[in-house]
C-alpha positions as CSV (number, residue, x, y, z in Angstrom):
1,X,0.2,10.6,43.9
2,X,-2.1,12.5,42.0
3,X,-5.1,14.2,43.8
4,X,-8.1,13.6,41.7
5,X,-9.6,16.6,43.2
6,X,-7.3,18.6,40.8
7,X,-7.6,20.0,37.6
8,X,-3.9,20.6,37.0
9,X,-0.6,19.2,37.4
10,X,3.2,19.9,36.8
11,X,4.8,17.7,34.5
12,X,7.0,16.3,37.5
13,X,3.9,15.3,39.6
14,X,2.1,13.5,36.7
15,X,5.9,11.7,35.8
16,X,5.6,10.9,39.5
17,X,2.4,9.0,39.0
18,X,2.7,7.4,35.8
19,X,6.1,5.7,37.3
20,X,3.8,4.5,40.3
21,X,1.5,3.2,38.2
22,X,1.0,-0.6,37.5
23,X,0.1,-0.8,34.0
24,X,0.4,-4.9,33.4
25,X,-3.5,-5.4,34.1
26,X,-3.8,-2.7,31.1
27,X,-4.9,-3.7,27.4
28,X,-4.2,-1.0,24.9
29,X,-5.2,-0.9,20.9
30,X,-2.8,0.8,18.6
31,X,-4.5,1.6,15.5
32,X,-2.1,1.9,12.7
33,X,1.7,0.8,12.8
34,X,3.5,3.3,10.7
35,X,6.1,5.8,11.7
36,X,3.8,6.9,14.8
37,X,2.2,3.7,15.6
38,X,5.7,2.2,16.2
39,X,6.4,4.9,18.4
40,X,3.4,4.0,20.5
41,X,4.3,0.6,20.8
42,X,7.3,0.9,22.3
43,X,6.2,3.2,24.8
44,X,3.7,1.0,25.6
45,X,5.8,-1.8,26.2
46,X,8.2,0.5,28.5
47,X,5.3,1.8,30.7
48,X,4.9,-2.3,31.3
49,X,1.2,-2.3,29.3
50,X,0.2,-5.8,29.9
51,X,-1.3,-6.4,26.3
52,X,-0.7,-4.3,23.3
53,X,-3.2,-4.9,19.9
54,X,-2.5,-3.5,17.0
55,X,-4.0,-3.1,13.4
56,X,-3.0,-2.0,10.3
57,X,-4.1,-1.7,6.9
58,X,-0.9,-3.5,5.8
59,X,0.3,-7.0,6.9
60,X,4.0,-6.4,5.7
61,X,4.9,-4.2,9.1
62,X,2.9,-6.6,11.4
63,X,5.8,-9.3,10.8
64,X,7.8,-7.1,12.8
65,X,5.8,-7.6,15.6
66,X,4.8,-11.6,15.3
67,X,8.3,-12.8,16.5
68,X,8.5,-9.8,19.6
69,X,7.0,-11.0,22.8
């Protein structure tokens, strides 16, 4: 558990929390799905994020994303 009283943290403590952590009640906005973008998608959707928007200049790579649920 992380003790907000702290200023910092080993990498194993803050792994610790972030795999306690319930991230379904989270919305997150990904701005821009190119190489990057797509990257932060899907680690998004493996920390559980309960609702991922994203925007892009370009429709084309969006299709990608309209048949995933």
């Amino acid at each position: 558990m992380i003790d907000n009283s702290r200023n910092f943290y080993t990498s194993n403590e803050l792994a610790q929390a972030i795999k306690q952590t319930d991230f379904s009640v989270c919305t997150a906005t990904v701005v821009g799905f190119g190489n990057m973008g797509k990257h932060y998608v899907e680690a998004l959707r493996a920390l559980g994020v309960g609702q991922i928007r994203v925007c892009s200049r370009s429709e084309a790579p969006l299709e990608t994303l309209r048949n995933v649920e």
